[in-house]
N, C-alpha and C positions, 0 to 999 in steps of 0.2 A: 640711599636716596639717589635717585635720576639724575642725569646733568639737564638744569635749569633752561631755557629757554631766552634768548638773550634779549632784556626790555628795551623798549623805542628807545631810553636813557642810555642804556650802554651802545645801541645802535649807532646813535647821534654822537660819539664821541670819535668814531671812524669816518666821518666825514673831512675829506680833503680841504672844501671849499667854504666853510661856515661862514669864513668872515668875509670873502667875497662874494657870494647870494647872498647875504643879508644889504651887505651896501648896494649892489643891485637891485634888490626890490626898491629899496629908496630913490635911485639913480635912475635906474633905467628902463622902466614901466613906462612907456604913455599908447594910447592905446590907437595904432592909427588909422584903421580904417574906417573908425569912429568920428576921426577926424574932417573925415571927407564926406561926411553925411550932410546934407544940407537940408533946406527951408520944402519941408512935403507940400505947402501949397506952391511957393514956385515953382519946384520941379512939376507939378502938375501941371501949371501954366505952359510951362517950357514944351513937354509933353504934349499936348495939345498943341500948338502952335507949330512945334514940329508935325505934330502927324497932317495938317492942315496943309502944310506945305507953305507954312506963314514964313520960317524960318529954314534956312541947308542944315545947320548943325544946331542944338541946346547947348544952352549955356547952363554949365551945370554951378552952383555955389557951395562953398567953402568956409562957412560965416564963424566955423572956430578955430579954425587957424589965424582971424582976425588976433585970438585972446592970447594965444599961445605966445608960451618964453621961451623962442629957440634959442635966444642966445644963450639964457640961462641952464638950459636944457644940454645945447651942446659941449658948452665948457664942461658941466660935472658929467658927462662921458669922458670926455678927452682926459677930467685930472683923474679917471677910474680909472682909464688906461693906462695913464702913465705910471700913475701907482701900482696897480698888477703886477708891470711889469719892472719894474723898480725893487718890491719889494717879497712877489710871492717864488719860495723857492724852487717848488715843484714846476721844471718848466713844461711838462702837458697841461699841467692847470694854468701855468702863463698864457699859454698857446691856447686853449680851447677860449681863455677870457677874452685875449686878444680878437679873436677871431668874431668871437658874440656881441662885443663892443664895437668892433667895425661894422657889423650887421645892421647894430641901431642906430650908430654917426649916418649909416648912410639911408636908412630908413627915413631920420629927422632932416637930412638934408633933401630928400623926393619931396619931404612935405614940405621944405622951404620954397621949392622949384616948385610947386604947384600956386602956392601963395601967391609968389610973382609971376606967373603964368607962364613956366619956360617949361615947354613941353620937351622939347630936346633934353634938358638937365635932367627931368621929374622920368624920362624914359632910361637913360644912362644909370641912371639908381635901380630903377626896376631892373636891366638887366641883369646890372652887377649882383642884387639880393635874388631874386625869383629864376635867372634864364631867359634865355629866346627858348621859342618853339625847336626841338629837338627833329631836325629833317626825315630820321627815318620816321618818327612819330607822327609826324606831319602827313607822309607819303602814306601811311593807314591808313590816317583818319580820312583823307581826300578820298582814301578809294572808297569806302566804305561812302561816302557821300555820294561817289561818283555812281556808285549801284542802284541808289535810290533815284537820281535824275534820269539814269537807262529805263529806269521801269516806268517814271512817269511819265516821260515823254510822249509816253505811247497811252496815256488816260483820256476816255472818252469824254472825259469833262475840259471842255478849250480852256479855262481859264488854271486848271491844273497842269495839262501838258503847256500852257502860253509860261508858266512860271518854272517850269521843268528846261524847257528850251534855252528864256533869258537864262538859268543858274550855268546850262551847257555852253555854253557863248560866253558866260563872264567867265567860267572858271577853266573850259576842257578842250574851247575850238581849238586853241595852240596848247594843248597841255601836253607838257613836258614829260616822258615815258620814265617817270621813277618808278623803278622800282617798288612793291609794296612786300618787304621782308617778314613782316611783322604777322606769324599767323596766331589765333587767340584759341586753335583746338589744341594749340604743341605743349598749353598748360594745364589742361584740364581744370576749365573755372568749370565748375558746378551749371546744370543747364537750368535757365529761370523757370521757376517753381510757380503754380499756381497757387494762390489761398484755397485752403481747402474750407477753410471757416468762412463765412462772408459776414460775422457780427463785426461790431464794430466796438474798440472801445471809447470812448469818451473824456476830453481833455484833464480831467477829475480823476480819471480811473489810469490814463497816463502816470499822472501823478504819483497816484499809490504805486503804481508798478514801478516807478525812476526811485523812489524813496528805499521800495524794498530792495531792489537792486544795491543800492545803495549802504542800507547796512548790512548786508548778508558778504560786503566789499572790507567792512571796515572802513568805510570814505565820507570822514567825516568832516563839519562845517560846511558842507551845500546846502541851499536852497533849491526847493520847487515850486515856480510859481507859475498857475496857470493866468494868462495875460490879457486883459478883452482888450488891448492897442495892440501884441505882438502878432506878424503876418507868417509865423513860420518859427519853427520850434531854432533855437537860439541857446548858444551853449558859451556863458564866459568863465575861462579859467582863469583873468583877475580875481573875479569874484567870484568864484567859483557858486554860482546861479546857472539855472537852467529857467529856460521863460518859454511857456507851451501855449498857443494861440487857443483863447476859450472855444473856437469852435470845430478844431482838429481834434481829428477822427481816427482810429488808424486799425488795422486787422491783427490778428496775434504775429504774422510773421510779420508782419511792417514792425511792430510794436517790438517784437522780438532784436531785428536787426536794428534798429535806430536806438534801442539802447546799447546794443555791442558797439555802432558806430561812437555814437556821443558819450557813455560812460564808460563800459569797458575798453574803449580805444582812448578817448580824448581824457575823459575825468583818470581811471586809471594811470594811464601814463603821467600825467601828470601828480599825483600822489606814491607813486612808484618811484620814479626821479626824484623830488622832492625828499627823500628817505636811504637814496642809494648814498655810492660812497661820494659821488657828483652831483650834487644838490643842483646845479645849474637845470642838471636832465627834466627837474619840473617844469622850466619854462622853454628848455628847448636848446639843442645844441646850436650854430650857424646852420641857418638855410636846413633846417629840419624838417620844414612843412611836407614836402613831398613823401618824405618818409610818415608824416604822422598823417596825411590824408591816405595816404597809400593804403597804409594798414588797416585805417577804419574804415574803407570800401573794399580791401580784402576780405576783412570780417566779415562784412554784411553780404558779400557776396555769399561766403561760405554758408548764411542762415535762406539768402532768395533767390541766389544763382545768378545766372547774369546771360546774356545775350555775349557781351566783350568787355572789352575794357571801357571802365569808369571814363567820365569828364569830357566824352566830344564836340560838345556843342561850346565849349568854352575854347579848347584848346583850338577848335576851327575858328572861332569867332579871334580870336586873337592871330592866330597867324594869316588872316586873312588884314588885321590889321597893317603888323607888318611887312607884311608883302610877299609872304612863301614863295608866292608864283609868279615873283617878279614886279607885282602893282601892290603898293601903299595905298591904305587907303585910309580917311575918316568916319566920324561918327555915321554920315549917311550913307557913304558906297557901302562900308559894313551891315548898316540896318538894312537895306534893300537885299542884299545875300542871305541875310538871317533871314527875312520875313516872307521870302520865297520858299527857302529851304524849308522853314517850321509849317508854313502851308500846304507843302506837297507830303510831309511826311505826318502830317494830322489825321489823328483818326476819328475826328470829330465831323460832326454835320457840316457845310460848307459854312452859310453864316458865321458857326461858331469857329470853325478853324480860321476863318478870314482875318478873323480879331483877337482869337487866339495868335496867333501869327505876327501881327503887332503888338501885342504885349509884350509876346515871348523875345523877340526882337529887340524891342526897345528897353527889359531889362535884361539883355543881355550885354546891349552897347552903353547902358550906364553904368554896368561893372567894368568891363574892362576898359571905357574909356574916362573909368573917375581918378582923381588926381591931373587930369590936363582941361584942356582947352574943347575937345572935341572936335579940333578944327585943322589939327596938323595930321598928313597922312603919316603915319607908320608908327605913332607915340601912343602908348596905351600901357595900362597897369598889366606886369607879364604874369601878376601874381597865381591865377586862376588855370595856369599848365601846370601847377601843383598835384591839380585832382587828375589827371588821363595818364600825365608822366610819372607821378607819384605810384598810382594803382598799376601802372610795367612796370616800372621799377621792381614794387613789391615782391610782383608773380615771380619776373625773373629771381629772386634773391630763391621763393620758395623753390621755383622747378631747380636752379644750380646752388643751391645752399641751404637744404631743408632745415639743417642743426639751427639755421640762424632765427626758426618761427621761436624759439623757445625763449628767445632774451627780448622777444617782441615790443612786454611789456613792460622793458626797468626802467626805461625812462622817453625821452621825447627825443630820436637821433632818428636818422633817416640809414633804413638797414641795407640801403642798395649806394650809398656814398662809400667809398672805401677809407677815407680822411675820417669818420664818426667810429666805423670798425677799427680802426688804429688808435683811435683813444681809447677805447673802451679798451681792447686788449692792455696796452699801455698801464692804464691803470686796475686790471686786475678786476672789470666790474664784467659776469657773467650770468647767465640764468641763474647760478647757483644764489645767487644775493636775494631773487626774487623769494624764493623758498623760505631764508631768516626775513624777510619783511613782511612776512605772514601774522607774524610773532606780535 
């Protein structure tokens, strides 16, 4: 007889961390950028009023943080902490808990800082979890903006060079000769692909395709639901639910990559983890995110190609917040930079780009300026240099560390941090592990 194949039973008995990820899910789940959703008819209001020029900055609201128990919320971090480290022997697993629990203490205290409206507090958390804009990444992205203002400055349409000129004047009349280090041919990202198909599937037929996906994974207890309120396909690994807007549409390679993004990068990993010898790896090591967006626009890269690197228009839009180039700005100096920028680089009819241009604008500056005020320059959620920083990161690990695509998927760590690489060695979790969780 064969040697036996080892069951999820015997599996689960090699787990380091059991009985701390279980009191964690208890402890320290709250879901926060859920938190900061507010009231859709005021924001529209807000919206309006701003774009009218009724108001300088929106007042964005925050109406469930009214309900929330931070106090009660903070203390059982603080007594998870102290008991971790009190009583768990294994001091990597002390360290990696430590590290995960200061994550959310200061997570839950941005959301306090927003409550009482201290932009300063709510911005000093964002640093500390997310980062500032990374300068050399910074110096890319600007050039790569700065080529697009060169070429339209010169458009024989006035109101296209009139918004090409104001972006050279705010951003380039004193611009500061950084250097741009960063080239995106020295990785060889795949060159973007056309659809060769131009059918289209249908939110119903999405579904079927995320389901099959799905068991042919092993990745069980999701849901798929197709959503006539959702504006945009939505992936929670609380609840591990996937919500597909009923009237998206998508082509087989969109269809193709946006499940490697959302399941085999986000669902994956997170069932991966979940199973390894670090239970935590399902929800995420500290400050993982860049690591786990990285991957799932690597992925998708690899199935649609890509122009460059992932996440510009966010990592610009925020470092324009805080002031890369020397000026801090608010929710309006920011919308006026976006809404020029997204106008000149529209490929749409003029009308339509006009207003495209203010949408795109304006949900651009209520991502990253939700959690404050809108009204202090340089305060903004840093959360969103995940996606530009995450996807170099990624490239780099592949161009100087190929071996390291193979352990991609054990769990939710970020492969370009060398602190997540040093746990993982530490404790012994390798590609090899991925192979017995087959089983």
């Amino acid at each position: 007889m064969g040697l036996e194949k080892p069951t999820i039973a015997v599996l689960e008995q090699k787990h380091l961390d059991d009985v701390w990820f279980q009191e964690y899910q208890n402890t320290a789940l709250f879901k926060e950028l859920s938190l900061l959703s507010g009231s859709t008819e005021f924001r529209k209001q807000q919206k309006e009023e701003f774009l009218s020029g009724k108001t300088e900055n929106p007042t964005l609201d925050y109406p469930k943080l009214e309900a929330f128990d931070f106090n009660q919320k903070e203390q059982a971090l603080l007594n998870m902490k102290k008991k971790v480290l009190v009583e768990e022997k294994n001091p990597v697993v002390a360290q990696v808990y430590r590290w995960k629990l200061n994550e959310r203490i200061a997570q839950l205290r941005a959301l306090m800082a927003t409550r009482d409206g201290n932009d300063h507090r709510a911005l000093r958390y964002s640093k500390f979890i997310f980062g500032s804009p990374e300068k050399e990444i910074y110096n890319h992205t600007v050039s790569q903006i700065k080529r697009v203002v060169n070429e339209k400055m010169f458009s024989p349409d006035p109101d296209i060079s009139s918004a090409a000129m104001r972006l050279n004047k705010e951003l380039f009349e004193v611009f500061m000769n950084n250097e741009n280090t960063i080239d995106p041919k020295e990785y060889n990202i795949p060159d973007l692909k056309l659809a060769e198909d131009e059918s289209k599937y249908s939110a119903e037929e999405i579904k079927i395709a995320f389901e099959e996906y799905l068991r042919k994974n092993n990745l069980e207890g999701w849901v798929i639901n197709v959503d006539s309120d959702a504006t945009k396909i939505t992936v929670s690994q609380e609840e591990r639910s996937v919500s597909i807007p009923v009237e998206r549409k998508l082509s087989q390679m969109e269809l193709e990559a946006l499940i490697e993004h959302e399941l085999g990068t986000h669902a994956l990993r997170r069932e991966k983890g979940e199973r390894s010898k670090l239970r935590i790896l399902g929800f995420g090591l500290d400050r993982y995110l860049k690591g786990e967006e990285g991957v799932a626009t690597y992925k998708e890269q690899q199935i649609k190609g890509s122009t460059g690197f992932r996440g510009l228009d966010y990592h610009f839009a925020i470092s324009l917040a805080m002031g890369m180039d020397g000026k801090k700005r608010d929710f309006r100096k920011v919308f006026e930079i976006l809404k020029d920028y997204h106008f000149i680089n529209s490929k749409k009819e003029k009308t339509a780009a006009l207003k495209y241009s203010q949408d795109e604008a304006w949900s651009d500056c209520v991502r990253i300026f939700r959690g404050t005020t809108c009204k202090t320059p340089g305060a903004c959620l840093t959360r969103d240099l995940v996606y530009r920083e995450g996807n170099i990161g990624v490239w780099n690990v592949v161009k100087n560390n190929p071996k390291e695509i193979k352990r991609f998927s054990v769990g939710k760590y970020d492969p370009a941090n060398p602190r997540h690489i040093w746990i993982l060695e530490q404790l012994g979790i390798t590609d090899e592990d991925l192979a017995d969780l087959e089983t």
